[in-house]
C-alpha positions in Angstrom: 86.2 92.6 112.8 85.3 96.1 111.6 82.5 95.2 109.6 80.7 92.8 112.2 82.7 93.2 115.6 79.9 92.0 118.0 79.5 89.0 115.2 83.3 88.2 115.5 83.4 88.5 119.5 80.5 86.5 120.1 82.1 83.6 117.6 85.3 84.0 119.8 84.0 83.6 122.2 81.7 80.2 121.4 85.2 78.9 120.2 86.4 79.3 123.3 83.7 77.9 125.1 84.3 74.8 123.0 87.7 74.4 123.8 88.5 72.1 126.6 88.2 73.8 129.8 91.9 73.1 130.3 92.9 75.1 126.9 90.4 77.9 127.1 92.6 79.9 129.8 95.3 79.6 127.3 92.7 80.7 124.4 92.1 84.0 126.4 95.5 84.8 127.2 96.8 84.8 123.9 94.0 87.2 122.3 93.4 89.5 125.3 96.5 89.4 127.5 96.7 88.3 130.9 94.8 90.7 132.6 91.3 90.1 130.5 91.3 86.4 131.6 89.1 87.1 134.0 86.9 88.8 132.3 86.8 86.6 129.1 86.0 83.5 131.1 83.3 85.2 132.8 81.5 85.8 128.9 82.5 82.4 127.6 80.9 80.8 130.7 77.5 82.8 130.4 77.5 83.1 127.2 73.4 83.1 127.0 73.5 86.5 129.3 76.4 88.0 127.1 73.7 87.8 124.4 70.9 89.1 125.7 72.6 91.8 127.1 73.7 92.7 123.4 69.8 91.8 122.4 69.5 94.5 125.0 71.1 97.4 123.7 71.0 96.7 119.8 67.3 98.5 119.7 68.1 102.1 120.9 64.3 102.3 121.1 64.2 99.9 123.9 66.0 102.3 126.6 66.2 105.9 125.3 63.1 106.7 127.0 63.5 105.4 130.0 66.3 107.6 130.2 65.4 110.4 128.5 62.5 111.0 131.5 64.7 110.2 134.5 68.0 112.3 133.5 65.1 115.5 133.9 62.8 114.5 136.6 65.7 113.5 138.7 68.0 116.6 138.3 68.5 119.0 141.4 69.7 122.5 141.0 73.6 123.1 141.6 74.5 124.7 144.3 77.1 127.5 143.9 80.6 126.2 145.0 82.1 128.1 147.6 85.7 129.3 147.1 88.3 127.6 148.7 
């Protein structure tokens, strides 16, 4: 896992996936806990958009200008807070 963690999550994941739907709750439970059910089912059943949203952000190139121009074209002068 600390050599390739997005490797390991996105098999994981796909194992879950080809669990039987009846099993896969249990699958989630038992590695994440209870509270990350939700949120594991939601990557095991989309597991095309979990990917491309990792395709996404593995090239740095790919976003850092977009933001590098908006965080200083958008940014207003602070005002002075006012003591209480």
């Amino acid at each position: 896992m600390q050599e390739d963690s997005v490797g390991t999550l996105d098999t994981i994941f796909k194992a879950i996936n080809d669990l039987p739907q009846e099993r896969q709750v249990a699958a989630l439970s038992t590695l994440f806990g209870q509270w990350a059910i939700e949120g594991g089912a939601k990557i095991v059943n989309n597991l095309d958009v979990y990917r491309k949203a990792l395709e996404m952000v593995s090239d740095p190139s790919l976003y850092t200008e977009a933001w590098s121009g908006s965080l200083t074209s958008n940014r207003r002068p602070r005002r002075p807070s006012r003591p209480c």
